[in-house]
PASEVO-699523 format. One line per field, with one value per residue (C-alpha): residue number from 0; residue in one letter; x negated, y negated, z negated. Coordinates in steps of 0.02 Angstrom, whole numbers, plus 50000, padded with zeros to 5 digits. Layout:
seq	(NUM  ...)
type	(A  ...)
u	(X  ...)
v	(Y  ...)
w	(Z  ...)
This chain:
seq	(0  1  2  3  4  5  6  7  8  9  10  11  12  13  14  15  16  17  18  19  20  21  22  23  24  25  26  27  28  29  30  31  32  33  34  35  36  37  38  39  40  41  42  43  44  45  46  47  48  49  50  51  52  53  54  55  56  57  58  59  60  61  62  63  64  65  66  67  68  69  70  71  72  73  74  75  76  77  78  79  80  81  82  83  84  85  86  87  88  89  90  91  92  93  94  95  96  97  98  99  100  101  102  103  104  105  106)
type	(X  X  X  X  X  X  X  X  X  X  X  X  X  X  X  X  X  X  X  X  X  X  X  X  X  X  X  X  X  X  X  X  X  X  X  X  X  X  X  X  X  X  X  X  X  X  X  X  X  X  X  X  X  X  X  X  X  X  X  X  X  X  X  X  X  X  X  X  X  X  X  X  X  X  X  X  X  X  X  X  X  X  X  X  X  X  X  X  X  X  X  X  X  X  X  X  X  X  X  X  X  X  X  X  X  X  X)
u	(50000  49927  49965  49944  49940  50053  49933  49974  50150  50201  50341  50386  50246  50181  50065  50088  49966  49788  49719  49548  49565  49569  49479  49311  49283  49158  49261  49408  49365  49493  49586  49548  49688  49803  49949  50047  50021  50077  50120  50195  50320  50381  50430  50491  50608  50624  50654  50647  50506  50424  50584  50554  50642  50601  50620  50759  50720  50838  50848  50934  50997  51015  51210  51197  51228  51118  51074  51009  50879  50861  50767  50590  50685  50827  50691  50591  50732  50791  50590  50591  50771  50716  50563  50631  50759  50626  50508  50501  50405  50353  50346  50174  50100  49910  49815  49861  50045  50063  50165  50115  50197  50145  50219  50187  50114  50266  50159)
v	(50000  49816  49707  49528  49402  49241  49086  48951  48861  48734  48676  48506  48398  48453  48593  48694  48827  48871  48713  48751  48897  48764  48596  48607  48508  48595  48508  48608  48776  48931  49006  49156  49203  49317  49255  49086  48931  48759  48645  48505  48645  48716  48544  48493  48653  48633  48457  48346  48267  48203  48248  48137  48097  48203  48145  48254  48415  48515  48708  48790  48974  49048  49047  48870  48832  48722  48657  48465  48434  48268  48306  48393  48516  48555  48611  48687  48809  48873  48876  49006  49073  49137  49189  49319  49377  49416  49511  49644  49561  49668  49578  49614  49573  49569  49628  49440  49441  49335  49372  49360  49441  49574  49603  49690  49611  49553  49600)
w	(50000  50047  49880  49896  49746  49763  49752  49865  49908  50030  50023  50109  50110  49937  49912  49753  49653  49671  49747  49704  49850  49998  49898  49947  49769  49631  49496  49544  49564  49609  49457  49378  49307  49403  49465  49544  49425  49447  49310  49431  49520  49336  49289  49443  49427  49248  49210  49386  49359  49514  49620  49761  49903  50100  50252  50282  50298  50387  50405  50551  50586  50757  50737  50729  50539  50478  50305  50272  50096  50053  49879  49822  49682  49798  49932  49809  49746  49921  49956  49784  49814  49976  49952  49809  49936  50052  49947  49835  49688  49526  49367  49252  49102  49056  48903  48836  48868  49012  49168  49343  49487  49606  49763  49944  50070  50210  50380)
């Protein structure tokens, strides 16, 4: 089985997670820890902090239906929402309790 670990998100014109994986910056070097973190995303989801506005993003389907986001959070949630629908995602824990999430890889 190909496992892949969740590190990186983009979603709208933000990019969420393991920044120190593309910043070619020795002050911010990759995580070590397993996992997706992202302290802007959780309280974004959490508490709407930084919701911003986009320049309407708008998601169409091939029978024509089409859905229009207008906010960060709102994009961010169907970004998550359909991302879990997609994939079959494991929750684990490590040796020191926290979670992260293990998953196949979709190709």
């Amino acid at each position: 089985m190909n496992l892949m670990e969740f590190k990186i998100a983009v979603i709208g014109q933000r990019i969420y997670g393991d920044l120190g994986l593309i910043a070619k910056d020795p002050a911010r070097p990759p995580q070590t820890e397993k996992g997706f973190h992202d302290a802007d995303l959780s309280a974004l989801l959490d508490k709407g902090v930084n919701n911003t506005q986009v320049n309407d993003v708008f998601v169409k389907s091939k029978d024509g239906q089409s859905i229009s986001f207008k906010q960060q959070k709102e994009l961010a949630e169907e970004f998550l929402t359909a991302l879990s629908i997609a994939h079959e995602v494991v929750t684990e824990t490590d040796k020191k309790g926290r979670q992260f999430y293990q998953g196949p890889s979709p190709d």
